[in-house]
MDTraj code that builds the backbone (N, CA, C; nanometers):
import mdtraj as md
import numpy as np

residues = "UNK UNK UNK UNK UNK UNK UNK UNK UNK UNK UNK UNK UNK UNK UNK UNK UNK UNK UNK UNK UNK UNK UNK UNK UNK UNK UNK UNK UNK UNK UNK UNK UNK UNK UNK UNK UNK UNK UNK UNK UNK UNK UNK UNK UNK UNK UNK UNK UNK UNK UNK UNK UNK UNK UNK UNK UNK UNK UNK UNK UNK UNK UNK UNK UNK UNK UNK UNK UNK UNK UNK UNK UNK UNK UNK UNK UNK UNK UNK UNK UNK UNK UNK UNK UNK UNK UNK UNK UNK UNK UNK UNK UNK UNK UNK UNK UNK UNK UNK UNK".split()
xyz = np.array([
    [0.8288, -6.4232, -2.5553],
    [0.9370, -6.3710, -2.4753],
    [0.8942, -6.3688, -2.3291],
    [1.0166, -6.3464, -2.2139],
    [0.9443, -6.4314, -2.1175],
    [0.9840, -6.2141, -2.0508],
    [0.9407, -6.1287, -2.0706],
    [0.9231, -5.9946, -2.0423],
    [0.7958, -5.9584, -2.0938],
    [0.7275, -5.9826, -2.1520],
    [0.5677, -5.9861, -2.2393],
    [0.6425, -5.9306, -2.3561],
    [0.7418, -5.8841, -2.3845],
    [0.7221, -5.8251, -2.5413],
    [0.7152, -5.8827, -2.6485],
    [0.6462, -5.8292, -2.7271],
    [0.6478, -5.8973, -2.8913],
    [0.7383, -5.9219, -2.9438],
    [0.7564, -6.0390, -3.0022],
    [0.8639, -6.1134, -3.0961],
    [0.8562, -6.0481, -3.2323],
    [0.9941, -6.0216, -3.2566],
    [0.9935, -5.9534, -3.3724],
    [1.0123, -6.0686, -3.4856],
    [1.0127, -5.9930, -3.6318],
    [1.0503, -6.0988, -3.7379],
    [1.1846, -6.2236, -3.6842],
    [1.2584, -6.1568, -3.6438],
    [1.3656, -6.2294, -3.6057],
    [1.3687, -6.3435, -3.5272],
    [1.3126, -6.3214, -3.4407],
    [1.2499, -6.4051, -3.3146],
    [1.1615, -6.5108, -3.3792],
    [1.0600, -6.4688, -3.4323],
    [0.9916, -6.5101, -3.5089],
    [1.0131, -6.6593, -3.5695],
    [1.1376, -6.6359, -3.6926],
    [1.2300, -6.7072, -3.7271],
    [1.3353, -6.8149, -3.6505],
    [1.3384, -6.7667, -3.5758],
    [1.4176, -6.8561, -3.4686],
    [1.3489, -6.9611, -3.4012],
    [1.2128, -6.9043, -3.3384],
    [1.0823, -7.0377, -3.3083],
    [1.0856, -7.1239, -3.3931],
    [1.0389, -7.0760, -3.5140],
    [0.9783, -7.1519, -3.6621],
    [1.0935, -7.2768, -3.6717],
    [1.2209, -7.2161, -3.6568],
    [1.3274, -7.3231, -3.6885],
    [1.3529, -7.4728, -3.5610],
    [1.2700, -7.4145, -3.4979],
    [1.2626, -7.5154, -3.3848],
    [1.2491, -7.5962, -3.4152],
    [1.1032, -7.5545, -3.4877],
    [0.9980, -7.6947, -3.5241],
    [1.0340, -7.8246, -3.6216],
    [1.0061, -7.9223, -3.5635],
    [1.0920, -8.0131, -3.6442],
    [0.9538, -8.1428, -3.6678],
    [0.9731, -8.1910, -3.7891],
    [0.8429, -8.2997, -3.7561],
    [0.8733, -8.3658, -3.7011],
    [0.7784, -8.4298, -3.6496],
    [0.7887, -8.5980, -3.5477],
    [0.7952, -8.7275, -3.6275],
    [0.8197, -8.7126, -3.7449],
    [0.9007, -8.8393, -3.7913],
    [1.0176, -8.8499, -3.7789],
    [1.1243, -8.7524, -3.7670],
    [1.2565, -8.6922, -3.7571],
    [1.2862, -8.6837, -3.5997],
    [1.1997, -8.7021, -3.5550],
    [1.3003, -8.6764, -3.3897],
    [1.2805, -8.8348, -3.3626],
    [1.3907, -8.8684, -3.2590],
    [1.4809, -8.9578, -3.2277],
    [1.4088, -8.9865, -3.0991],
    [1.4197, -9.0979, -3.0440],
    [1.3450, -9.1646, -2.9430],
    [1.4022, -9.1121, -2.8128],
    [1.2850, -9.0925, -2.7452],
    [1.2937, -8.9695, -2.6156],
    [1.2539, -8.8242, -2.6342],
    [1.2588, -8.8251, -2.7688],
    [1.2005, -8.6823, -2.7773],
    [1.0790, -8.6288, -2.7042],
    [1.0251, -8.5266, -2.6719],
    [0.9448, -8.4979, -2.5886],
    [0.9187, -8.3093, -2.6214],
    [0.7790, -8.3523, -2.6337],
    [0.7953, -8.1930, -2.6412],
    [0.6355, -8.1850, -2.7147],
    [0.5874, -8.0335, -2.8139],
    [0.4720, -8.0412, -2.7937],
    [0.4110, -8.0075, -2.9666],
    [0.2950, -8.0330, -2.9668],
    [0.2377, -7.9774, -3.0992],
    [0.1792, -7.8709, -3.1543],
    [0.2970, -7.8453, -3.2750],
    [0.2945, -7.6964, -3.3024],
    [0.1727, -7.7218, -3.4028],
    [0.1601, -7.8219, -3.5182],
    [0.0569, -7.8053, -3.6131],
    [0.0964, -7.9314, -3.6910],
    [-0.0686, -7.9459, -3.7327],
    [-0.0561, -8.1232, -3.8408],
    [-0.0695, -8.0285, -3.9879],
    [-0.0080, -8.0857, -4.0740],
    [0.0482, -8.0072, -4.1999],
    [0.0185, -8.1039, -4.3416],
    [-0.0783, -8.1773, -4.3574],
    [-0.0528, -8.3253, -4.4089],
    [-0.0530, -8.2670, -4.5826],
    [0.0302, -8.0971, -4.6447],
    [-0.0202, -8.0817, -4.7475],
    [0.1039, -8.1907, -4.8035],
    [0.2263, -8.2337, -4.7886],
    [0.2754, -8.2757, -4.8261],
    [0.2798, -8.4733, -4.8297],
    [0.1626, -8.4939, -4.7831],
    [0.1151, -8.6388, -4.7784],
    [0.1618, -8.7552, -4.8661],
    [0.2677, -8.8604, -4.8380],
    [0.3065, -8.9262, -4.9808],
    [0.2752, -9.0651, -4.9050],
    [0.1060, -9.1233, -4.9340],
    [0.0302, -9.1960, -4.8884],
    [-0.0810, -9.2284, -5.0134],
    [-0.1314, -9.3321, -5.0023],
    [-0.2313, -9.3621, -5.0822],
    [-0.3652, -9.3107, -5.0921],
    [-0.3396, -9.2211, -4.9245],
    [-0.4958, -9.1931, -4.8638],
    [-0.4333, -9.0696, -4.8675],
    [-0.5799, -8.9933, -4.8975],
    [-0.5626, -8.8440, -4.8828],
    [-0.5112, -8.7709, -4.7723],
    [-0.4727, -8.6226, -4.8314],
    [-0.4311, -8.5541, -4.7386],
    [-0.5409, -8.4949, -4.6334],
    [-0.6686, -8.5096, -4.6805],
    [-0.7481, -8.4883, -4.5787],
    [-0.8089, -8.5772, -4.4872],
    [-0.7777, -8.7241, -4.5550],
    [-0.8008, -8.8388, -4.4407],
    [-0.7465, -8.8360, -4.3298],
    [-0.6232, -8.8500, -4.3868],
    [-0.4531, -8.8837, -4.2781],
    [-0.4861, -8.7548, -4.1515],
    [-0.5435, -8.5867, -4.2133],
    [-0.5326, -8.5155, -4.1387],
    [-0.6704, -8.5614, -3.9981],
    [-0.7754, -8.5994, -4.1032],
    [-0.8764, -8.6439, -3.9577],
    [-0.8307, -8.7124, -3.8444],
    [-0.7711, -8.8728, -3.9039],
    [-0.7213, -8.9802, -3.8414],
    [-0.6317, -8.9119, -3.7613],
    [-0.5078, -8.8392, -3.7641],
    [-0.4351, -8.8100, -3.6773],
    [-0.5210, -8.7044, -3.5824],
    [-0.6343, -8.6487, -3.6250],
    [-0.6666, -8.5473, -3.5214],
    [-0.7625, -8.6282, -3.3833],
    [-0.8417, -8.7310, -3.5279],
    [-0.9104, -8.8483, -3.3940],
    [-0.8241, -8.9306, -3.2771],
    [-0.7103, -8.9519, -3.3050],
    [-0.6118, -9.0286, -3.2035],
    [-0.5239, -8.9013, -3.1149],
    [-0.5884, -8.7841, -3.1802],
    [-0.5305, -8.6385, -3.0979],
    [-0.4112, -8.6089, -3.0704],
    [-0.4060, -8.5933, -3.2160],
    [-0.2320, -8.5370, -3.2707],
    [-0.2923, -8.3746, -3.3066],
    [-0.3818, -8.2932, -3.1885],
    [-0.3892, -8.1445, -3.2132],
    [-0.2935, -8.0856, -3.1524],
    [-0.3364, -7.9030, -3.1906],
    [-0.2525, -7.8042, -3.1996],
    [-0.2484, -7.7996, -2.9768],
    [-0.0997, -7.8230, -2.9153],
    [-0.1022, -7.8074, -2.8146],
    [-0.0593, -7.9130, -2.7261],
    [-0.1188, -7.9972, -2.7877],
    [-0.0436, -8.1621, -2.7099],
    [0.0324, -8.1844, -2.6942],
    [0.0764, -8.2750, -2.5818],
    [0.1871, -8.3170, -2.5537],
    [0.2699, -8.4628, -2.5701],
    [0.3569, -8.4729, -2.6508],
    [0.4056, -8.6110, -2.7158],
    [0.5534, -8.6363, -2.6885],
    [0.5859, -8.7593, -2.6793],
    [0.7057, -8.8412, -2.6269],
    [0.6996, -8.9310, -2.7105],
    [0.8267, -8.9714, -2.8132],
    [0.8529, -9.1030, -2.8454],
    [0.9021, -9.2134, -2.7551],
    [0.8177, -9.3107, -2.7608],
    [0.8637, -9.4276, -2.6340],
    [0.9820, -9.5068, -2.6878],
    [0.9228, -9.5628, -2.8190],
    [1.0099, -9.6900, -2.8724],
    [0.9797, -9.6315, -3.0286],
    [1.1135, -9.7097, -3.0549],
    [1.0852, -9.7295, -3.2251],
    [1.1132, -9.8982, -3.2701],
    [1.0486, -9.9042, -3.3917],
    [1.0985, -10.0704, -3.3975],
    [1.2260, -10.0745, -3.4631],
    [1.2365, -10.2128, -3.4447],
    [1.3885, -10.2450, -3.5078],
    [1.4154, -10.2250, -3.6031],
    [1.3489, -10.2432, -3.7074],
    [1.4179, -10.2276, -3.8548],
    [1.3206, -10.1133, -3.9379],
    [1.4444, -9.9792, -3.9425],
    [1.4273, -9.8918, -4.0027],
    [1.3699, -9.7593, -3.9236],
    [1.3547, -9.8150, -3.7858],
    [1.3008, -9.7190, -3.6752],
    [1.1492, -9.7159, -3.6619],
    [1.1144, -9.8019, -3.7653],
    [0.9543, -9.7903, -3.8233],
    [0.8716, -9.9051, -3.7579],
    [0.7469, -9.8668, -3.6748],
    [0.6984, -9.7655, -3.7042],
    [0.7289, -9.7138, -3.5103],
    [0.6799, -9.6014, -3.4362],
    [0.7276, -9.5578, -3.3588],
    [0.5536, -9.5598, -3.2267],
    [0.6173, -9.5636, -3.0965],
    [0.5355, -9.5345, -2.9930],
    [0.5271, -9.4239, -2.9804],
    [0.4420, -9.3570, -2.9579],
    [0.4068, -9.1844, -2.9427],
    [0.3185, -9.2186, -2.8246],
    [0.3520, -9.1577, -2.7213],
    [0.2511, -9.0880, -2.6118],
    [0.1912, -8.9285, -2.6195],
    [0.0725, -8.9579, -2.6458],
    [0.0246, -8.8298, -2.6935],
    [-0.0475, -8.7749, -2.5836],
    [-0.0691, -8.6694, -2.4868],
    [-0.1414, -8.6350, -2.3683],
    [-0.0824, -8.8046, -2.2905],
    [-0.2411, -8.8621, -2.2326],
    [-0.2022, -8.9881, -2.1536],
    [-0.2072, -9.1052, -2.2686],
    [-0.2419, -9.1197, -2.3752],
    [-0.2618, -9.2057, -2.4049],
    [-0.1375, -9.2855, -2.5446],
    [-0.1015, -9.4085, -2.5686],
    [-0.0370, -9.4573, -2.6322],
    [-0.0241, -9.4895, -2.7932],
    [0.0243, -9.4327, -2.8824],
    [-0.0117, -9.4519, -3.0335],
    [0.1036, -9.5524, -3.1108],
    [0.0420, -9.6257, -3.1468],
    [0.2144, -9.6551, -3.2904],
    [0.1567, -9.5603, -3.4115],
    [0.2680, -9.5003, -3.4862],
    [0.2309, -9.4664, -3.5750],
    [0.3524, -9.4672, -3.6785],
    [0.3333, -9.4337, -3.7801],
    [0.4491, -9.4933, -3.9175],
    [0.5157, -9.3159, -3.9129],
    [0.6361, -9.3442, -3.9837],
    [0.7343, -9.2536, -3.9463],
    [0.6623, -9.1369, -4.0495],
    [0.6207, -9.2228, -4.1540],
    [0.5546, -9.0917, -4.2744],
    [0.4593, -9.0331, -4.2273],
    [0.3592, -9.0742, -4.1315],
    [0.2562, -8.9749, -4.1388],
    [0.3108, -8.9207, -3.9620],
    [0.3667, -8.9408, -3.9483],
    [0.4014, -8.8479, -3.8461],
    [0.4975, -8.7053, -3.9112],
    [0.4865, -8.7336, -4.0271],
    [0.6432, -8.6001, -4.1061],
    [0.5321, -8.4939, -4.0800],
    [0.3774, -8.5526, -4.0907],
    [0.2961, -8.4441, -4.0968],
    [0.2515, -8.3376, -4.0068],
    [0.2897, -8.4154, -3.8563],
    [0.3146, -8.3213, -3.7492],
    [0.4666, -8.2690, -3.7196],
    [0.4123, -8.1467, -3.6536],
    [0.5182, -8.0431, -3.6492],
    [0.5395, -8.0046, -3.4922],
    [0.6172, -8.0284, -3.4180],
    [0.6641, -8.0385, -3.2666],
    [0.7708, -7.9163, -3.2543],
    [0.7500, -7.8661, -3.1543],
    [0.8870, -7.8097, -3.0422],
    [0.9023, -7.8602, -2.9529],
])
top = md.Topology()
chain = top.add_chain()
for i, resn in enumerate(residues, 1):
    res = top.add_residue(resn, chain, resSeq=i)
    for name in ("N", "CA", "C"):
        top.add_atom(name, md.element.get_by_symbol(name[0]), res)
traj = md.Trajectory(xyz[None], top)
């Protein structure tokens, strides 16, 4: 809250619903990283791989990301600017990050 006070349950709830993954937002999106979540992983590679790999190309808690482009067919896979630097990444393992 922009008075310092504590967010109640309610409030609370209302943030949370913000959050939307970054496979789901639409090109131009812009905005930042709430948390990588990979328990729901539907990949060949583990959920604890996928979670390294995205943390090594620095998909952490705080960053700042923009979809540039998506490709033509199927939207897949997508440009992510993450801080300064440029990623493609596939629409599924991006479901695993979580943006406002």
């Amino acid at each position: 809250m922009q008075d310092g006070t504590v967010m109640n349950g309610i409030d609370q709830m209302l943030v949370a619903e913000r959050q939307v993954p970054l496979g789901t937002a639409p090109r131009g999106f812009s905005g930042r990283i709430d948390a990588v979540n990979t328990a729901d992983a539907s990949s060949g590679i583990s959920a604890a791989e996928i979670e390294r790999r995205l943390i090594e190309l620095g998909f952490v808690e705080g960053a700042r990301v923009e979809i540039l482009h998506e490709g033509l067919i199927g939207r897949d896979p997508i440009a992510v600017r993450i801080n300064s630097a440029t990623v493609a990444l596939r629409r599924r393992e991006a479901m695993a990050i979580l943006v406002s």
